[in-house]
Structures are given as structure tokens and as C-alpha cells.
C-alpha positions as CSV (number, residue, x, y, z in Angstrom):
1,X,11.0,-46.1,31.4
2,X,9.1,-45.7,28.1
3,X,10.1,-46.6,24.8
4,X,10.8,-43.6,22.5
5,X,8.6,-44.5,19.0
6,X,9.6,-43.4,15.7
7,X,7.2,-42.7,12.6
8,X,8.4,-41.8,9.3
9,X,5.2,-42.1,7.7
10,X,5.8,-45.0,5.3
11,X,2.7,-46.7,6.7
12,X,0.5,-43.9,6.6
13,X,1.8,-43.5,2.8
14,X,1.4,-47.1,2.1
15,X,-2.1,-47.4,3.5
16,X,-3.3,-44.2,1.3
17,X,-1.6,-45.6,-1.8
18,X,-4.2,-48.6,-1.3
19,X,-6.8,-46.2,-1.5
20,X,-7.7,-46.4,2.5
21,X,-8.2,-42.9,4.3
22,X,-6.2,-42.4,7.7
23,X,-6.6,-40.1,10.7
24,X,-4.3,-38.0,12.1
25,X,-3.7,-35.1,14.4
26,X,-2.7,-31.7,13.3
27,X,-1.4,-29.4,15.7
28,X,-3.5,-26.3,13.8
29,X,-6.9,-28.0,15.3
30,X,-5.8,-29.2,18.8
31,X,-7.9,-31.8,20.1
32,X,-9.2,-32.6,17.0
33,X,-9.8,-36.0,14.8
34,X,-8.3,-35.0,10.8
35,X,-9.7,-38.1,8.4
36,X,-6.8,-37.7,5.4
37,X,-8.5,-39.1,1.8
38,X,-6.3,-41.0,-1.0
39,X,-7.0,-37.8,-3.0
40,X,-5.4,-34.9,0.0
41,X,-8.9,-33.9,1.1
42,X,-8.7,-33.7,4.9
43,X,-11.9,-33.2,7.2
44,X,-12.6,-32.8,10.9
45,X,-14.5,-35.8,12.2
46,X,-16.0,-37.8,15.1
47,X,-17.4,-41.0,15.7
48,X,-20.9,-41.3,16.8
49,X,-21.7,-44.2,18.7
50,X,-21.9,-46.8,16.4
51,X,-18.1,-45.9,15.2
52,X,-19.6,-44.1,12.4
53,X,-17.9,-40.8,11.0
54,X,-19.6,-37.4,11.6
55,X,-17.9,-34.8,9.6
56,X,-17.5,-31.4,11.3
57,X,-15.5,-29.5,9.2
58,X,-14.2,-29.8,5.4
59,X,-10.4,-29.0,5.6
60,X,-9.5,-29.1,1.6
């Protein structure tokens, strides 16, 4: 059986208090990558093949 995680967010809060971006889900845009700025901008992205990001959408 699988063990049950839990996420309060600290890290995700500690890692854009040093200024680092994170990516998330959101269930609004199923199946979709959101790259969370520092600042609250939010876009959809991908990674082309060399890992880079390709913006699809701007969120905010």
C-alpha cells in the first residue's frame, strides 16, 4: 500500500522567498504545466527538448 504524502507548502513558499520560480498544477488548466514567479506572475509552459521553457499562455 502507498504512502499518503502531505504538502503544506512551506517549501514551495521557501523556495519563492529565494527568489526561484516553481511549477505547479492548477486544477482550472487540467493537464497543464503553471511556472509561479517570486513576484505572483503565473504562466502556462512546456519544455522543449533541450528542458527549455516555452511559454504558452500568460496567467497574471
Amino acid at each position: 500500500m502507498g504512502r499518503e504524502l502531505y504538502d503544506d507548502g512551506a517549501e514551495a513558499k521557501r523556495i519563492l522567498a529565494a527568489g526561484r520560480a516553481i511549477y505547479i498544477s492548477d486544477d482550472a488548466f487540467p493537464g497543464q504545466v503553471i511556472k509561479k514567479y517570486p513576484d505572483g506572475r503565473r504562466e502556462i509552459v512546456r519544455l522543449d527538448e533541450n528542458g527549455n521553457d516555452i511559454v504558452i499562455r500568460k496567467l497574471s
